[in-house]
N, C-alpha and C positions, 0 to 999 in steps of 0.2 A: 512238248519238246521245245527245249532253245536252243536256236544256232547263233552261234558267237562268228559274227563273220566278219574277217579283217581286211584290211584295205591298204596293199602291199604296196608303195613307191616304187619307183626303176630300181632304186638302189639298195629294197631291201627294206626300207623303214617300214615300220607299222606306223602309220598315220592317225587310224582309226578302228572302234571295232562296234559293229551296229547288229545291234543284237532283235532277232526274229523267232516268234513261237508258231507254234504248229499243234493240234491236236494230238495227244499220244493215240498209236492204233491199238485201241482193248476192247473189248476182252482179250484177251492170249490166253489161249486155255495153257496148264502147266506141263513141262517137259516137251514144247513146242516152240517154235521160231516164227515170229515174223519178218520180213523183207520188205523195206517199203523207200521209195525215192522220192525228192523232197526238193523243190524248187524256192531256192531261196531270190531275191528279189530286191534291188536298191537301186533309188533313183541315180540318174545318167550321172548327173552334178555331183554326186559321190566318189564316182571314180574315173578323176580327170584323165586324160589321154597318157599311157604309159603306166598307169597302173595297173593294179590286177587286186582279184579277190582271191580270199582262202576261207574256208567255213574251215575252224580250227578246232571248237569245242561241241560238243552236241551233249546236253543235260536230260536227263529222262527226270521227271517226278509225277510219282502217282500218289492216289492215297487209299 
């Protein structure tokens, strides 16, 4: 998995978007659901004081 996570200004701008992967959870047998949470992570200096993060995008690819 990718997470596209963005790095919001006070006023709204997207600054930046730093992007993090993660192993997909499989197998998943079919006509089943996984549920699973995902600690995304960027250093301090990334998100100067007054900012914030958003994880905006999450990509699945298997093969």
């Amino acid at each position: 998995m990718t997470f596209a996570t963005h790095i919001i200004g006070a006023l709204g701008i997207d600054w930046a978007t730093i992007t993090t992967t993660q192993p997909l959870p499989a197998p998943i047998a079919g006509g089943t659901a996984a549920t699973r949470t995902y600690t995304v992570c960027l250093e301090a200096w990334r998100v100067p004081l007054g900012m914030r993060v958003e994880t905006r995008n999450v990509t699945a690819t298997w093969s």
